[in-house]
C-alpha positions in Angstrom: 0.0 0.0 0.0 1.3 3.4 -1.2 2.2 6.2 1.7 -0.6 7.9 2.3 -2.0 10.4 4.9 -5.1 9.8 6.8 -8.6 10.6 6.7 -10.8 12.3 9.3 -12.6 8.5 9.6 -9.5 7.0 10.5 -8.1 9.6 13.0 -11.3 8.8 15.1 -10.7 5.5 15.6 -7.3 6.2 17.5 -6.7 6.9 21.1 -6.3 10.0 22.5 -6.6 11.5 19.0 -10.4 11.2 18.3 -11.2 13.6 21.2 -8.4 16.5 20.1 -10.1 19.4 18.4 -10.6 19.9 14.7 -7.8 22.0 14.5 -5.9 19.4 16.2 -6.6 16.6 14.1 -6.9 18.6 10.7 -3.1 19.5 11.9 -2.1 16.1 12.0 -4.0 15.0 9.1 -1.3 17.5 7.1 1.7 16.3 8.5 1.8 13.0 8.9 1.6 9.7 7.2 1.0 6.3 7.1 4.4 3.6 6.7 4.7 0.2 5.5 7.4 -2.0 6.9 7.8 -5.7 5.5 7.3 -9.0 7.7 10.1 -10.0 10.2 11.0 -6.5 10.7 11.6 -5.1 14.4 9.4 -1.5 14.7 11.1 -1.2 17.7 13.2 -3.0 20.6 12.6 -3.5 24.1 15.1 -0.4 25.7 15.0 1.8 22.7 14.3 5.5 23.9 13.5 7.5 21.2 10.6 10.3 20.9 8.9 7.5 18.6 5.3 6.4 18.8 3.2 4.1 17.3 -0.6 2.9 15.7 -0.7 -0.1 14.2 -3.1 0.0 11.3 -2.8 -3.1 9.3 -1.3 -6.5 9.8 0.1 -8.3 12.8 3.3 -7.7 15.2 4.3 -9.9 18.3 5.0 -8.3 21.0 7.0 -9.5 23.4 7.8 -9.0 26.7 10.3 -10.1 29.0 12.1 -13.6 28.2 8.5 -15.5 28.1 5.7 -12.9 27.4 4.0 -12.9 24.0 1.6 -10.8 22.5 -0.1 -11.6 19.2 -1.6 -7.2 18.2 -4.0 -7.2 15.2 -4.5 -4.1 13.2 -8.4 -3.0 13.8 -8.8 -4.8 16.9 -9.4 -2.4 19.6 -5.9 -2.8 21.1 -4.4 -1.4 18.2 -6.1 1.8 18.2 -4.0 2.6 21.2 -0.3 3.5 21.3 2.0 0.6 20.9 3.7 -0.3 24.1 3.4 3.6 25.7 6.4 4.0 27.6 9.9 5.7 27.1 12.2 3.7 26.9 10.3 0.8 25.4 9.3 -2.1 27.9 8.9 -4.9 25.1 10.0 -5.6 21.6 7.3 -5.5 18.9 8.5 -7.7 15.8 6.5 -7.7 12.5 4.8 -10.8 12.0 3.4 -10.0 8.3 3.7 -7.0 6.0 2.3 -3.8 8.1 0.9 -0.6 7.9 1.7 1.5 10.7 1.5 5.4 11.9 4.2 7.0 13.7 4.2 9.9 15.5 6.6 12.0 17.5 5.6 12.0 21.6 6.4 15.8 21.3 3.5 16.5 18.9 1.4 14.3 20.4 1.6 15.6 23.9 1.4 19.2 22.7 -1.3 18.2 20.6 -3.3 16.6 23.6 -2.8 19.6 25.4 -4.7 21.6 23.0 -7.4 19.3 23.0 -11.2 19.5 23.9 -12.0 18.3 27.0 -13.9 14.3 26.3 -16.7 15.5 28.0 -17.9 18.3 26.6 -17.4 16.6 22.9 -20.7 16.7 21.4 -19.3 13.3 19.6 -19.6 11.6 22.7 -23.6 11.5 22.9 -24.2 10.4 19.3 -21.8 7.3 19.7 -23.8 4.0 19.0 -21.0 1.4 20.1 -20.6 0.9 23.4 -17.1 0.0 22.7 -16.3 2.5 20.3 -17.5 4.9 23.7 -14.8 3.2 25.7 -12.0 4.9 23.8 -13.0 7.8 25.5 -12.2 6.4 28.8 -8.6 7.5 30.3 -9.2 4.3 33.0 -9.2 2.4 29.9 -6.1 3.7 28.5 -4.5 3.5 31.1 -5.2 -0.1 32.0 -4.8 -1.3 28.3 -1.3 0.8 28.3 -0.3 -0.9 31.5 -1.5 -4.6 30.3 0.4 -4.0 27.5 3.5 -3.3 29.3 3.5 -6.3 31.8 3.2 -3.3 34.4 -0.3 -3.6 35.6 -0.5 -4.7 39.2 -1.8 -8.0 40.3 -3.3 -9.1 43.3 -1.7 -12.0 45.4 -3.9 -14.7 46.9 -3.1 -14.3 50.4 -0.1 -16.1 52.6 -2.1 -18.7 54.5 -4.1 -20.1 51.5 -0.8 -20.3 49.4 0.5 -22.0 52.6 -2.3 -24.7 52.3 -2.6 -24.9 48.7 0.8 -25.7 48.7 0.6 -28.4 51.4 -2.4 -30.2 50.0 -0.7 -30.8 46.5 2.0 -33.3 49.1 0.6 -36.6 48.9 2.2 -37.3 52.2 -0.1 -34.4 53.8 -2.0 -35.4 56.6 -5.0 -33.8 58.6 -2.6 -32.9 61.4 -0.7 -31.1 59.2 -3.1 -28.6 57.6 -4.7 -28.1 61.0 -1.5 -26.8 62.3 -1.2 -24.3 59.6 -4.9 -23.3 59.8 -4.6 -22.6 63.5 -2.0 -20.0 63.4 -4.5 -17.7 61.6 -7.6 -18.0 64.8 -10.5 -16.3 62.9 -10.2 -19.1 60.0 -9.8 -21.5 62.5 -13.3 -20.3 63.7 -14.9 -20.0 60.3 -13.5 -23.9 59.7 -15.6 -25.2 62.5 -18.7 -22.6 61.7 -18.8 -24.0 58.2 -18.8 -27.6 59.4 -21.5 -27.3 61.6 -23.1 -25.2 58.7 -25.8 -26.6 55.9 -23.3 -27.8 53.5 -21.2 -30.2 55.5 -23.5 -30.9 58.6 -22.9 -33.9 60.1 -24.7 -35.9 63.3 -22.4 -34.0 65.7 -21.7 -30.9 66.5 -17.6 -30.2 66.0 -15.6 -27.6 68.3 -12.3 -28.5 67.5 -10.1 -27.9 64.1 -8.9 -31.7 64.0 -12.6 -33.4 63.3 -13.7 -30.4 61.2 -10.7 -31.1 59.0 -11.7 -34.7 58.6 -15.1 -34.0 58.1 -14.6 -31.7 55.2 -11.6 -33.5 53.9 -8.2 -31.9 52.4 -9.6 -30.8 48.9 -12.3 -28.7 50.6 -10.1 -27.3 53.1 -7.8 -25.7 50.5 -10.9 -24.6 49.0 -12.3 -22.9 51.8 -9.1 -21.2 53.3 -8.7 -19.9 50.1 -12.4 -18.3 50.3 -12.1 -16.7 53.7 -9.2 -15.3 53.0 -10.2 -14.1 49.3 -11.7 -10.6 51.4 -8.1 -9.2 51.6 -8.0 -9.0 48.3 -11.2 -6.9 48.3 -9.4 -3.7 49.4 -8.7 -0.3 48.6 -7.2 2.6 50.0 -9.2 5.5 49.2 -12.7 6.6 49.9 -13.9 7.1 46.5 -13.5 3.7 45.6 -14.9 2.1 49.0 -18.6 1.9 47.0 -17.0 -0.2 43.9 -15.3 -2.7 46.3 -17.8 -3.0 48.9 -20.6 -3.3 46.3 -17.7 -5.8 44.3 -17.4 -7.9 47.7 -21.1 -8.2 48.4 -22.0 -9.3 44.6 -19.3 -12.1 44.8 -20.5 -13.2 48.5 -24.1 -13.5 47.4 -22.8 -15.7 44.1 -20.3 -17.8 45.9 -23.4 -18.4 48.6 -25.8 -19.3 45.7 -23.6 -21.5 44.1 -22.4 -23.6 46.8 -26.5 -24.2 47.9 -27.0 -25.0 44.0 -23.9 -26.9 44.1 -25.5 -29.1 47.1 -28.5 -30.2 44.8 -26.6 -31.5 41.5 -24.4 -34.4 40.2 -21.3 -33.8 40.2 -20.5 -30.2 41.7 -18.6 -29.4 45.1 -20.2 -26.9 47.2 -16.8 -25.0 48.7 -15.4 -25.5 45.1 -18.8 -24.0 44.3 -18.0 -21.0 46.8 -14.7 -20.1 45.9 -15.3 -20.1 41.9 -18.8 -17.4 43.1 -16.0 -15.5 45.3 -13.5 -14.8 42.3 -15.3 -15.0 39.3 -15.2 -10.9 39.1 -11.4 -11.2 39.9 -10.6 -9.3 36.5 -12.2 -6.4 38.8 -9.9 -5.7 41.3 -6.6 -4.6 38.9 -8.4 -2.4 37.5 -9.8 -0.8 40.8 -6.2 -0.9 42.1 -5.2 1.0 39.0 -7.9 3.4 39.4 -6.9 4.1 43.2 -3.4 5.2 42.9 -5.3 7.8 40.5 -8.7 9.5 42.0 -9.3 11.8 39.0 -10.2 8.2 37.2 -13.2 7.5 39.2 -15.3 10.7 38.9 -17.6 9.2 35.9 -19.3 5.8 37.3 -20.2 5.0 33.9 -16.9 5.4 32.7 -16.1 3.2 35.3 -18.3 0.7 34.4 -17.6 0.3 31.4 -14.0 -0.3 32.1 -14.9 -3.0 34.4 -17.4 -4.7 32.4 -14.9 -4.6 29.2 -11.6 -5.9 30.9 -12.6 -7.9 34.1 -12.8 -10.9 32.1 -9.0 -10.6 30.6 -7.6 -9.8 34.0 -9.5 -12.5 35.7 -8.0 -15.0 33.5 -4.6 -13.0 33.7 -5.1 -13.5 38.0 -6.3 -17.0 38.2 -3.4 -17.9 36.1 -1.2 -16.3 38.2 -2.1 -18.2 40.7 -2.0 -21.3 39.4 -5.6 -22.2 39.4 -7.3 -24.7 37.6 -8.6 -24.4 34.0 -12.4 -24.4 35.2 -11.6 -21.3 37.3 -10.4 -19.5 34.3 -13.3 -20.2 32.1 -15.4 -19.1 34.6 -13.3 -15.5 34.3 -13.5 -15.6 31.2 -17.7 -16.6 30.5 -19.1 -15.5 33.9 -21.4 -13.0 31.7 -21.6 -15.1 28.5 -25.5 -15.3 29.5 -26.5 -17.1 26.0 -23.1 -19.8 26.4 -24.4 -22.6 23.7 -22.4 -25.8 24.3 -22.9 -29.8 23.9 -21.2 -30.5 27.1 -23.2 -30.9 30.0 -23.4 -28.2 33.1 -20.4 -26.8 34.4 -19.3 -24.4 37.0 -19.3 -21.7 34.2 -22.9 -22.2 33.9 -23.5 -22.5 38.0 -22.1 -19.0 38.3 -24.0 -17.7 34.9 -27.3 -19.0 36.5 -26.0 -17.5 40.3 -25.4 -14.5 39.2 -28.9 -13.9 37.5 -30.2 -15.2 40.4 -28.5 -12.7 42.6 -30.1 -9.7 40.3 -33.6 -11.0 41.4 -35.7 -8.2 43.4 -32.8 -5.5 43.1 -32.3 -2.5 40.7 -30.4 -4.7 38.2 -33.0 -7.2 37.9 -34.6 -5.3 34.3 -31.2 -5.1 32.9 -30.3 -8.8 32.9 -32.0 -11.8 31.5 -34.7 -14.0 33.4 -32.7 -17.1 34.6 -34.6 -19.6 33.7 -34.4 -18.1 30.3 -30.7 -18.8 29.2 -29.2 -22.1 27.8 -27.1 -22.8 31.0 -30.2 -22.7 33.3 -31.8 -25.5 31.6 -28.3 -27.5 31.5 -28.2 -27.4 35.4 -31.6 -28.7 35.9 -30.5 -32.1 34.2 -28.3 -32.8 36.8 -30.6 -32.2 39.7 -29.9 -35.0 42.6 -33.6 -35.1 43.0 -36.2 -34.1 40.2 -38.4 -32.1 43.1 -35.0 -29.9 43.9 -35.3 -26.4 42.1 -32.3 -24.6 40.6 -34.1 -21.3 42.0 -32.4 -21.6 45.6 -34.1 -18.4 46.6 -37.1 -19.8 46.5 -36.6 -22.7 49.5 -32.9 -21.9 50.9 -33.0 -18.6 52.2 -31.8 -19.9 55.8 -28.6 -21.8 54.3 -27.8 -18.8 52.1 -28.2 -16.4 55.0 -25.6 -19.4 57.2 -23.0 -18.9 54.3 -22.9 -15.5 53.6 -22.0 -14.7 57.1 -19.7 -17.2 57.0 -18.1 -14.5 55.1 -19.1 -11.3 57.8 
């Protein structure tokens, strides 16, 4: 393709450069242009600090991070209408992987241009936008977040010390009961919640348990991990500033109310763990809390909710699965990340924990503002997967119906 300059259309698909003026962008229109560089050729290298920046318009570069982070970046998918790898120097090495079409563009001009431009939200563009993801490109959380991801810079949470302790221990096949109990009773409020949830609805046995030893045999080793690793999943839900308390708490309590419907659905099918159950309801919004970390370092990010939103509902799902992987947790966790919200998931297989938390969280909509903007449960493909499994064909997947006493037991198992 011949050098060429581009048109208005195309300028206002790129981040930050569809909000500058007219002025702004007619300015760059004139002055710069579009450059083709052939396959295997490096646009830039990981170190390089040059005034340099970078669209990608057409075709595919690797990126690569690091001595084992890859990054496959498509011209016209949303992450290429976004600098290239933001920073000065360079954090990664992009490499082009076919023949591409890129546009380059000094920081300098840039920056003075942004500086010139109109303000997002006072841009009469905004309000006649009919994409919500097109709108998204107007969000500086967004960019920010993208920029970060792309850099390998973003900051992760860590699953807490005490459920890494005893996720460790269980994978020993030499572990024994003792052995877990011993690291469970150095942290006394788990301790406590170990016996509660033993005497609770989902593991209740003929006798009442007071001590850490029998309530570790009762639940057994696999369920232990599992449920160490739930109460001490509220550390992760944590912020430091006041504007973001309402996202977190309102994060904490939607992921409590899952994890409690699942595990009670969990209790009534084949094949389904209830604390496996609760832990996948706990961290199936994961993806959230990156982004919220992100957003609290910078208050000026969380003044538009919807903005917000947005953010949240467009990259939760890639940072879940970027978290769970972290921390080394299964592939049915990650799926879950990944299709929490997939509310018309079509498959052949039969039910899943994807589909237990689809059906849980619609569930958890019901009688609150929400409940309009979300499908009726019983309406989606998953809902009618679950009810095949039933134990008993006069059980109901609708838990809040009949369980209201054992969901009210777990979530404050969680309080």
């Amino acid at each position: 393709m011949p050098i060429r300059n581009l048109s208005a259309e195309e300028l206002n698909t790129l981040f930050p450069i569809r909000n500058f003026s007219e002025t702004s962008k007619a300015q760059l229109q004139d002055t710069v242009q579009t450059e083709d560089i052939a396959a295997n050729e490096i646009l830039f290298a990981s170190g390089d600090n040059n005034d340099r920046q970078i669209y990608l318009l057409e075709g595919k570069i690797k990126l690569s991070i690091g001595e084992n982070k890859e990054r496959v970046i498509e011209g016209g998918e949303i992450e290429a209408r976004f600098l290239i790898d933001n920073n000065t120097p360079h954090q990664a090495t992009a490499v082009a992987l076919s023949p591409v079409t890129i546009l380059s563009i000094q920081r300098t001009e840039l920056d003075n241009l942004m500086n010139e431009r109109t303000p997002s939200r006072n841009n009469a563009t905004v309000g006649i936008l009919k994409d919500g993801e097109d709108s998204l490109l107007y969000n500086q959380l967004y960019f920010e977040v993208t920029q970060e991801m792309q850099a390998d810079k973003l900051e992760l949470p860590s699953i807490p010390e005490t459920a890494v302790k005893v996720r460790k221990a269980i994978s020993d096949l030499n572990i024994t009961s003792d052995k877990i109990s011993k690291i469970a009773l150095q942290d006394p409020a788990i301790t406590a919640q170990l016996i509660k949830v033993a005497n609770s609805p989902l593991f209740r046995g003929r006798e009442k348990i007071e001590a850490l030893p029998p309530a570790v045999t009762r639940l057994g080793l696999k369920a232990i991990s599992n449920l160490i690793t739930s109460f001490t999943m509220r550390m992760v839900f944590n912020t430091k500033t006041k504007d973001l308390k309402n996202y977190i708490s309102t994060l904490w309590l939607h992921s409590r109310d899952v994890a409690a419907i699942s595990a009670v659905m969990a209790k009534k099918l084949k094949g389904f763990d209830t604390d496996k159950a609760m832990l996948i309801g706990l961290v199936h919004d994961i993806g959230s809390i990156p982004i919220l970390t992100h957003a609290d370092k910078h208050p000026n990010l969380t003044s538009d909710t919807q903005e917000v939103q947005q953010t949240l509902t467009k990259l939760t799902p890639i940072l879940g699965k970027r978290v769970l992987e972290k921390w080394n947790f299964t592939e049915d966790f990650i799926d879950v990340a990944v299709n929490a919200e997939n509310w018309e998931r079509k498959t052949n297989q039969p039910a899943n924990y994807t589909d237990l938390i689809i059906v849980a969280q619609l569930l958890s909509f019901r009688n609150t503002p929400l409940q309009e903007k979300y499908p009726e449960p019983s309406s989606v493909p998953a809902y009618e997967r679950l009810t095949k499994l039933l134990k008993d064909p006069e059980y109901s997947i609708d838990v809040l119906e009949n369980s209201q006493e054992e969901l009210s037991e777990i979530k404050n198992l969680f309080n």
